[in-house]
C-alpha atoms as one frame of an Amber mdcrd trajectory, in Angstrom:
protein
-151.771   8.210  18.104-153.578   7.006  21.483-156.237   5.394  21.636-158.066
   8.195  22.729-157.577   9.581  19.298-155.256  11.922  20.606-151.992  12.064
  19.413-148.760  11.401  21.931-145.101  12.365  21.327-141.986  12.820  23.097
-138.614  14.211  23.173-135.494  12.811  24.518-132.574  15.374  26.105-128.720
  13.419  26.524-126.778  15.769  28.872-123.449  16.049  30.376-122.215  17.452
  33.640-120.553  20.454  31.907-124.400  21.330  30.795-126.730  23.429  33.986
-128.049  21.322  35.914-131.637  22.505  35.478-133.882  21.928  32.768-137.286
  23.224  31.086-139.056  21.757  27.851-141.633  24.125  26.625-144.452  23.024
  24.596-146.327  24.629  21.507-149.630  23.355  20.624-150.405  26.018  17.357
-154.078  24.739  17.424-154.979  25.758  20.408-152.525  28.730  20.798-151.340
  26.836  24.168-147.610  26.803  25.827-146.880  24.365  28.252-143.539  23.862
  30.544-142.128  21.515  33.091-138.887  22.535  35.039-137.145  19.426  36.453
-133.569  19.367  38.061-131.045  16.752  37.917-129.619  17.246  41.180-130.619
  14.605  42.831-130.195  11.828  40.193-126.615  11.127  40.419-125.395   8.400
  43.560-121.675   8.716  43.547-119.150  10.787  45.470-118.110  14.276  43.948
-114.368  14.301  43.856-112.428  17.118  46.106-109.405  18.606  43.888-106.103
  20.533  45.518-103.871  22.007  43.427-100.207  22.639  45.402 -97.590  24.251
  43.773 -93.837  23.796  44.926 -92.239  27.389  45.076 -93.415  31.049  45.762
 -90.249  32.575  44.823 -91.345  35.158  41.469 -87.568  36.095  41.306 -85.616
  33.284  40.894 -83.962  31.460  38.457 -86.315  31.025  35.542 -85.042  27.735
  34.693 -85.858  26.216  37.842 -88.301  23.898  38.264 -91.404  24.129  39.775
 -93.645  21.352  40.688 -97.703  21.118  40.330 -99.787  18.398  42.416-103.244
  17.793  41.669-104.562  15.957  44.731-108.015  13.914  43.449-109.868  12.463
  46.606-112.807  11.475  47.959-114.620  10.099  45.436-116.818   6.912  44.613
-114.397   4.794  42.530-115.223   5.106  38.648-113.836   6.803  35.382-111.860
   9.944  35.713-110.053  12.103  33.356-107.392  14.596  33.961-106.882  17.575
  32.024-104.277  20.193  32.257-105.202  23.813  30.901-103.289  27.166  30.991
-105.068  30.205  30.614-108.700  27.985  30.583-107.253  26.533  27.460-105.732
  22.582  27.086-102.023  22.688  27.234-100.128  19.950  24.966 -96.944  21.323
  26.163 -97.678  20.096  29.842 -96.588  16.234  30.151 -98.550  14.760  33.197
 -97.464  12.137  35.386-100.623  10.115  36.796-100.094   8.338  40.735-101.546
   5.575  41.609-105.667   4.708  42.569-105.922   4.246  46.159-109.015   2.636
  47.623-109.492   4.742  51.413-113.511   2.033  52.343-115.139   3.077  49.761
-113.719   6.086  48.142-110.763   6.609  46.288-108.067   8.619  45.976-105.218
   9.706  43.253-103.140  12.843  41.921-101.212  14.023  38.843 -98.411  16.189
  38.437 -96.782  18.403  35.854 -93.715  20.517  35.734 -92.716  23.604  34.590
 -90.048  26.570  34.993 -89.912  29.447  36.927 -90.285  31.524  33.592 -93.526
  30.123  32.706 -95.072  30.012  36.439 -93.865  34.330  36.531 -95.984  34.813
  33.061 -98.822  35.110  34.849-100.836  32.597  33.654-103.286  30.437  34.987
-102.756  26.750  35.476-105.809  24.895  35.929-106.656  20.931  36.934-109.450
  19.799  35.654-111.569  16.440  36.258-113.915  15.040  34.555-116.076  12.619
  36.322-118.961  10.591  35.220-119.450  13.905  32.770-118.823  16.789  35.553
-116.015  18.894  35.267-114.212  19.996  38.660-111.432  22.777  38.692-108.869
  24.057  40.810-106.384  26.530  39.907-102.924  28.389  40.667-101.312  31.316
  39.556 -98.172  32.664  40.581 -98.015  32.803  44.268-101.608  34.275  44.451
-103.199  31.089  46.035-104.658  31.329  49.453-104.326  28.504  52.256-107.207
  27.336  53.298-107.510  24.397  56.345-107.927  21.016  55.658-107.789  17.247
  57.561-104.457  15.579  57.335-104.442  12.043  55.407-102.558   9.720  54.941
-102.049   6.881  51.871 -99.958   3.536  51.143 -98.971   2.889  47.617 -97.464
  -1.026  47.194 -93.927  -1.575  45.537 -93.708  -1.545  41.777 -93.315  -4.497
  39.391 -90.050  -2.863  38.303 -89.355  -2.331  41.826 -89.956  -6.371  42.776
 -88.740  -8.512  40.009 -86.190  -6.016  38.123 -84.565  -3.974  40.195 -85.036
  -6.119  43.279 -85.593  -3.485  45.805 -89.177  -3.121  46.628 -90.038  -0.261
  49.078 -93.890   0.348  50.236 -94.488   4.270  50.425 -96.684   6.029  53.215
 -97.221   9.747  52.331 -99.008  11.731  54.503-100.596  14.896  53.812-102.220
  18.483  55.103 -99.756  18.510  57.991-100.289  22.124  59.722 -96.054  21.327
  61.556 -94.592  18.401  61.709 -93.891  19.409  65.540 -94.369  15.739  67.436
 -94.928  13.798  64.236 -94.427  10.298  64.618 -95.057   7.559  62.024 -94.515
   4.003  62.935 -94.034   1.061  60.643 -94.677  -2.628  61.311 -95.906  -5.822
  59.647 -98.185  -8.467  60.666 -96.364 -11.307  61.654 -94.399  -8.867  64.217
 -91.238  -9.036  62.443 -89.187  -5.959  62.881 -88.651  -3.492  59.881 -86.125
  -1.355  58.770 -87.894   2.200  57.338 -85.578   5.215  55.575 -85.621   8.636
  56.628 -88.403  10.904  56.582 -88.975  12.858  53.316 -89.968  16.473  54.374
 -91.497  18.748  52.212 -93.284  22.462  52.725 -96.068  23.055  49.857 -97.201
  26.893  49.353-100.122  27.501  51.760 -97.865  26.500  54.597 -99.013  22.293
  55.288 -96.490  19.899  54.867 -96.282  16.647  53.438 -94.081  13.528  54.787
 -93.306  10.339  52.791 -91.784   7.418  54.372 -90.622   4.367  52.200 -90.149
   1.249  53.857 -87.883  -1.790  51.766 -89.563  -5.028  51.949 -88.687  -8.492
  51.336 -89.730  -9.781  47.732 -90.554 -13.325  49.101 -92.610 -11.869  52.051
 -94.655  -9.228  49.715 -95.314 -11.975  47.096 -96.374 -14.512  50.302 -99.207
 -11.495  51.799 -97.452 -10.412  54.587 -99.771  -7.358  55.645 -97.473  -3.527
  56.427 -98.704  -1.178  57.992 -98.066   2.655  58.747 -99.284   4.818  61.347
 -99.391   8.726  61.757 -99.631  10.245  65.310 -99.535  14.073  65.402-101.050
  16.556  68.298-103.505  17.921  65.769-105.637  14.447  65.552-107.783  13.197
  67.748-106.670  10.015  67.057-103.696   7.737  65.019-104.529   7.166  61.951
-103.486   3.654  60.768-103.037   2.153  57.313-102.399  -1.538  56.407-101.156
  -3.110  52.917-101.128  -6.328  51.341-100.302  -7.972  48.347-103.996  -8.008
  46.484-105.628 -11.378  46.991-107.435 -12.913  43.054-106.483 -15.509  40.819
-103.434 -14.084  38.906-103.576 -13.530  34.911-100.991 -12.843  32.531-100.968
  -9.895  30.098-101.386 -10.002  26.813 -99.288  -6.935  25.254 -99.498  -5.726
  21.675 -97.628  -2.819  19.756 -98.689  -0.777  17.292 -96.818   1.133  14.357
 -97.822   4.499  12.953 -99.661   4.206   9.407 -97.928   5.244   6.242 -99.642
   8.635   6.318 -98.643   9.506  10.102 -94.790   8.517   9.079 -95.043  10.579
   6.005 -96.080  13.945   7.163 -96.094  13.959  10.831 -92.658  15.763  12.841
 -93.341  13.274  15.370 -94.366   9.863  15.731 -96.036   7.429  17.586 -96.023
   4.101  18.858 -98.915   2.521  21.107 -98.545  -0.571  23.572-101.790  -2.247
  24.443-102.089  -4.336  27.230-104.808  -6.256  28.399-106.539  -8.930  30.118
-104.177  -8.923  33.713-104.773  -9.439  37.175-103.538  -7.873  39.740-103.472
  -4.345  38.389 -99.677  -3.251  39.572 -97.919  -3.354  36.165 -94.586  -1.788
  35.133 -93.976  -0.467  31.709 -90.270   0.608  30.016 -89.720   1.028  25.948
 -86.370   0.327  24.484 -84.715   1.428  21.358 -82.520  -1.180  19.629 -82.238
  -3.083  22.686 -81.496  -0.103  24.675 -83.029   1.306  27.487 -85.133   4.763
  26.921 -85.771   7.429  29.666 -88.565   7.790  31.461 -90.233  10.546  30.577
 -89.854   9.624  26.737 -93.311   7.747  27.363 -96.053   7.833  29.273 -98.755
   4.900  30.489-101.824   4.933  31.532-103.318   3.831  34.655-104.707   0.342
  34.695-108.776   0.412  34.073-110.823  -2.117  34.807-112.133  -4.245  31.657
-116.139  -4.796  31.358-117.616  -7.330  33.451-114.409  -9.305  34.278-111.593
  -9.344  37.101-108.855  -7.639  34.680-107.649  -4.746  33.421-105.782  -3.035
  30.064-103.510   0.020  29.973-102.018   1.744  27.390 -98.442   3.181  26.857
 -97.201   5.914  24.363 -93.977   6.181  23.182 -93.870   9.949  21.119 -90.755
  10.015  18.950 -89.531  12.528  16.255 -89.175  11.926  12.884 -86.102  12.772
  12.129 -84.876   9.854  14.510 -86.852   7.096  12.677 -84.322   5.598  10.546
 -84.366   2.217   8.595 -84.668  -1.129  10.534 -84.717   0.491  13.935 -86.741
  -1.679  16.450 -88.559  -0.171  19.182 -89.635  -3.011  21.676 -92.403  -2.444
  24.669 -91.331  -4.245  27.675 -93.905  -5.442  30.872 -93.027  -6.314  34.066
 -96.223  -8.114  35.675 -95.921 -10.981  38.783 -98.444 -13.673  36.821 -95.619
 -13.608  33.677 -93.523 -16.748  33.990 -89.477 -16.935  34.603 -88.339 -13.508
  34.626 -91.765 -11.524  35.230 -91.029  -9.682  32.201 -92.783 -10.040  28.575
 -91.471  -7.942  25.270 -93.316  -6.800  21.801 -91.593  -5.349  19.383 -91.595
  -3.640  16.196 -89.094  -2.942  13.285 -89.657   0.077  10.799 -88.319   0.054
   7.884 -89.832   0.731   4.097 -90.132  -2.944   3.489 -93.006  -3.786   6.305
């Protein structure tokens, strides 16, 4: 009650981008017989950049073989750097039987940039159904979708993006390589893309990587190997991209990222009884947190064996609230009927701040006893 002697109340609306974006309260008053309403948009509230998403597809071909494999790149770009989420969906439903690989965050002033990718065969892409990318961002959804070979070009502006040599890449394999994809290409008639470094040094590049996507651009990567001393100094690399189409180069320069360096911590965690008792498959989690910079490298092993790649999958690194470092997570799915007594599944992390050999393993035993 006011002071007035009039009473005051209020109600409180929590919405999400998925909602309209347009909103009325209408009020009752049953003693006077009185209906009030107020329209108000929220159009105007938000202050980030909306994401633009491309879905490519690799092959147009409906009669081929149906056990080829046919490639699906969701290109996210353009947008003011924050929490997204990727979802695959076929047929406007989520799809658990699509296993996404996520790229890398690239920071373009103040934008960003990333993609993810899924495969499937040439009998599932002739079923006619739809395949659909969908990101959520700061609660907004934003789709793009193929089907078949029904997609229509439309024109774009080429770009171009550096991604930095892996962990696994540096201190592992020893053969670092920067990559410089470029992208939207209408021909790659008089393409020329130039490497250097900043101390003037000459480099070394490999061939051009050409590929045609299915409205008719193309897309160029060019790796470059680079020197594990000079990368873990700062030397600065940089690519450029002339073509007849721009009006100018376009030039892109990569460094080792400058901060004080932190070691991760790394944790594992088991299934629960209940998960191991009734569940066909199983899963382990890898938690790690608290490192600086973000370029991290993640591989599971099996009784000291290596596993494959695309037995797991790990997150991109997020930034942790209100400090320089981040976490990821990896997940290692594995079905039950390969659990057997004492096996020991071990998490391994390849980070530049770990001491000696850069590497840092958890592990975890399962048998009935723990």
């Amino acid at each position: 009650m006011a002071s007035s002697s009039l009473y005051i109340t209020t109600s409180q609306l929590t919405v999400s981008g998925e909602q309209p974006r347009e909103f009325t309260c209408s009020v009752f008053h049953a003693e006077t017989n009185d209906t009030i309403t107020k329209t108000v948009s929220t159009e105007c509230v938000k202050n980030f950049s909306d994401p633009s998403v491309k879905l490519f597809y690799s092959s147009c071909n409906p009669s081929g073989d149906t056990h080829t494999t046919i490639h699906l790149l969701c290109r996210i770009s353009g947008y003011t750097p924050g929490k997204i989420k990727v979802t695959w969906l076929v047929d406007g439903h989520e799809s658990k039987e699509l296993y996404a690989q996520s790229g890398p965050e690239i920071q373009e002033g103040n934008l960003t940039s990333t993609y993810s990718e899924v495969n499937i065969t040439q009998g599932q892409w002739v079923s006619e159904k739809t395949y659909t990318c969908r990101v959520n961002y700061y609660g907004f959804n934003f789709d793009n979708h193929a089907r078949r070979c029904t997609a229509e070009s439309e024109p774009r502006g080429v770009s171009a993006y550096l991604s930095p040599p892996t962990p696994l890449e540096l201190y592992v394999n020893k053969s670092p390589k920067i990559t410089c994809l470029v992208v939207d290409l209408a021909s790659t008639n008089n393409l020329t893309l130039t490497w250097s470094r900043g101390n003037g040094k000459p480099v070394h590049e490999d061939p051009l990587i050409i590929k045609k996507q299915f409205n008719g651009t193309f897309t160029v990567t060019s790796t470059l190997p680079v020197d594990v001393i000079d990368w873990v100094e700062g030397e600065t690399y940089y690519c450029k991209v002339s073509h007849g189409d721009l009006p100018t180069d376009i030039q892109r320069s990569i460094s080792k990222d400058d901060g004080k360096r932190v070691a991760p911590k790394v944790y594992v965690f088991s299934p629960d009884r209940k998960e191991m008792e009734n569940e066909e498959e199983l899963t382990l989690t890898c938690l790690i947190q608290k490192f600086f910079p973000k370029d991290i490298s993640v591989r599971w092993l099996h009784n000291k064996k290596l596993m494959r790649a695309d037995q797991h999958t790990t997150t991109q690194p997020h930034r942790a609230d209100n400090t320089h470092t981040f976490f990821a997570y990896s997940r290692l799915a594995v079905p039950g009927a390969n659990w057997k007594t004492d096996d020991e599944f071990t998490c391994q992390v390849i980070h530049e701040a770990l001491p000696k050999t850069r590497t840092l393993e958890k592990s975890v035993v399962i048998n009935s006893g723990k």
